[in-house]
N, C-alpha and C positions, 0 to 999 in steps of 0.2 A: 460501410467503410471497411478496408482490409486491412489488417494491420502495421502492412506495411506504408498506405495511407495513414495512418494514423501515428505510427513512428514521424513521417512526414510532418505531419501536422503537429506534432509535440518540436520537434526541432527547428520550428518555424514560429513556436513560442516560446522556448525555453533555451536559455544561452549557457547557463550554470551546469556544467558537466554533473556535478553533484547532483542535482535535484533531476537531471537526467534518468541519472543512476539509482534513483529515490523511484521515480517512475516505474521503470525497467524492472527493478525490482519486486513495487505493488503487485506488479503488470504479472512478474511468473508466481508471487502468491496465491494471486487470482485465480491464476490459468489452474496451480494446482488444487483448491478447494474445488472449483467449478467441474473439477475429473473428482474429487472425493464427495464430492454430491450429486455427478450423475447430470451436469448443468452443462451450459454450452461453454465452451473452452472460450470459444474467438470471441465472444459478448463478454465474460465477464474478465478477460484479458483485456481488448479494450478500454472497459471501465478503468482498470488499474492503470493502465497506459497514458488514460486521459485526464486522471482523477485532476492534478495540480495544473491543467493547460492554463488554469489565469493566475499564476502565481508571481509570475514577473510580473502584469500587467499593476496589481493589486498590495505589493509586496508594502507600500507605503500606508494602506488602508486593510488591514486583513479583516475587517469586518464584511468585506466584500468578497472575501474570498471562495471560493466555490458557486459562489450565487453567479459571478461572472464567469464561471467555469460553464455551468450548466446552460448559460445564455448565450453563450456560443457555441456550445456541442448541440443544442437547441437547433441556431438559425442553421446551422451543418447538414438538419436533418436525420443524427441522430436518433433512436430511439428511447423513449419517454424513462421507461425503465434504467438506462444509462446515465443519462440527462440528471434522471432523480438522485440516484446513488452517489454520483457527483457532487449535485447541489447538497446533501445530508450530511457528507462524509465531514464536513466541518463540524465540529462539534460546538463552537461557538452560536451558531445558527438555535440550538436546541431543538433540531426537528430529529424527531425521535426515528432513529429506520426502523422499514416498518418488513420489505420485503427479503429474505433471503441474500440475493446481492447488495443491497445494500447494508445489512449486516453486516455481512463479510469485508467488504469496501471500509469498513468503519473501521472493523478493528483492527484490519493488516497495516493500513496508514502508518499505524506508531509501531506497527512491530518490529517493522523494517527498519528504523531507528537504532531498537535494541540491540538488534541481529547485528547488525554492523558495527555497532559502540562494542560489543562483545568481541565481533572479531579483531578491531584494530588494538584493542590492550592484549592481543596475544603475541609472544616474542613472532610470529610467521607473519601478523596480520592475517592470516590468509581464513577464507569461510571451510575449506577444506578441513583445516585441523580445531575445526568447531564442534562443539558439542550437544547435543540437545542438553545435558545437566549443566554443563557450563552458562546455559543460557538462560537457564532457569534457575541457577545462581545469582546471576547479573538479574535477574528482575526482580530479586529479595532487598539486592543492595537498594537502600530506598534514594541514596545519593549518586549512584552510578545513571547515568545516561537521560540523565531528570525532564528532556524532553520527551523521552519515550513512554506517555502518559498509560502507567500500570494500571489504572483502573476501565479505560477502556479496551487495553488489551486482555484483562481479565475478562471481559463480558463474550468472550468469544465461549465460553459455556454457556451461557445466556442465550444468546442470540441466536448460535451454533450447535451448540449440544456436541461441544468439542471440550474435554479438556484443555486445560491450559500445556501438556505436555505433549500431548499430541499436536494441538496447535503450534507451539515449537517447531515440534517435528516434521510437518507438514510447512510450514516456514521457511526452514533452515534449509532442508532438502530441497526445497523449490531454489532457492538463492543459489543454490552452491551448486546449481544446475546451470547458473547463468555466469558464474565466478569469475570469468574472462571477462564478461561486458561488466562487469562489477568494478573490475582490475581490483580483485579481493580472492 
């Protein structure tokens, strides 16, 4: 699938500009870990792309969430390694990831959260006049952005063998690469 199929295919499931934008987002964190590890850009962009496709479907029931993701990136044809990173990336599920992308898949999910709760309390709103300390401020506040679950974005040294400030940074810069399709 090319990603531009796969844009396709996310806007033929997904109505909420927002969680559009959530995507799109994943999508160039992805792109940029998978250039800091030397990984395939278009696969684990994809992934990011595709992570939430049953999120409308599901949105009544999130105990299904990803499992019905992966069950149709599945019958798509997909591959398996996508499929999984998909299915894991719910942390409700407790299925521990195991490979690389899906590590990565797991802990960008809520980063993207941060990053953007960070940018819109700035007088610009904008991702441009963001900071890597700024954002690593906002992840101290333990009440600021309280979806943006710190403790799995912490594991990105775990999992990654990333600091948390590099992880940032590699974040941040990826996002504010796309800041136009953000409208941030």
């Amino acid at each position: 699938m090319t990603r531009e199929q796969g844009f396709e295919l996310l806007k033929q499931n997904i109505s909420n500009p927002n969680l559009i934008k959530h995507c799109l987002a994943v999508e160039a964190i992805m792109r940029a870990l998978a250039c800091h590890f030397g990984q395939d850009e278009e696969k684990w962009g994809l992934t990011g792309l595709l992570h939430d496709i049953d999120y409308e479907k599901v949105k009544d029931d999130l105990s299904q969430h990803s499992l019905l993701g992966a069950k149709i990136l599945e019958n798509l044809g997909l591959p398996e390694d996508i499929c999984q990173a998909v299915k894991v990336h719910n942390e409700a599920h407790g299925i521990l990831p195991e490979t690389r992308l899906e590590k990565a898949l797991f802990v960008t999910d809520p980063l993207t959260g941060l990053i953007v709760a960070a940018a819109l309390v700035l007088p610009s709103k904008k991702l441009a006049d963001l900071s890597v300390e700024n954002v690593l401020n906002r992840f101290k506040e333990k009440a600021f952005a309280r979806g943006a679950n710190r403790e799995i974005i912490k594991k990105c040294e775990e999992y990654l063998n990333l600091g948390l400030e590099n992880f940032i940074k590699i974040g941040l810069e990826a996002m504010q690469g796309i800041a136009a399709n953000l409208e941030l």
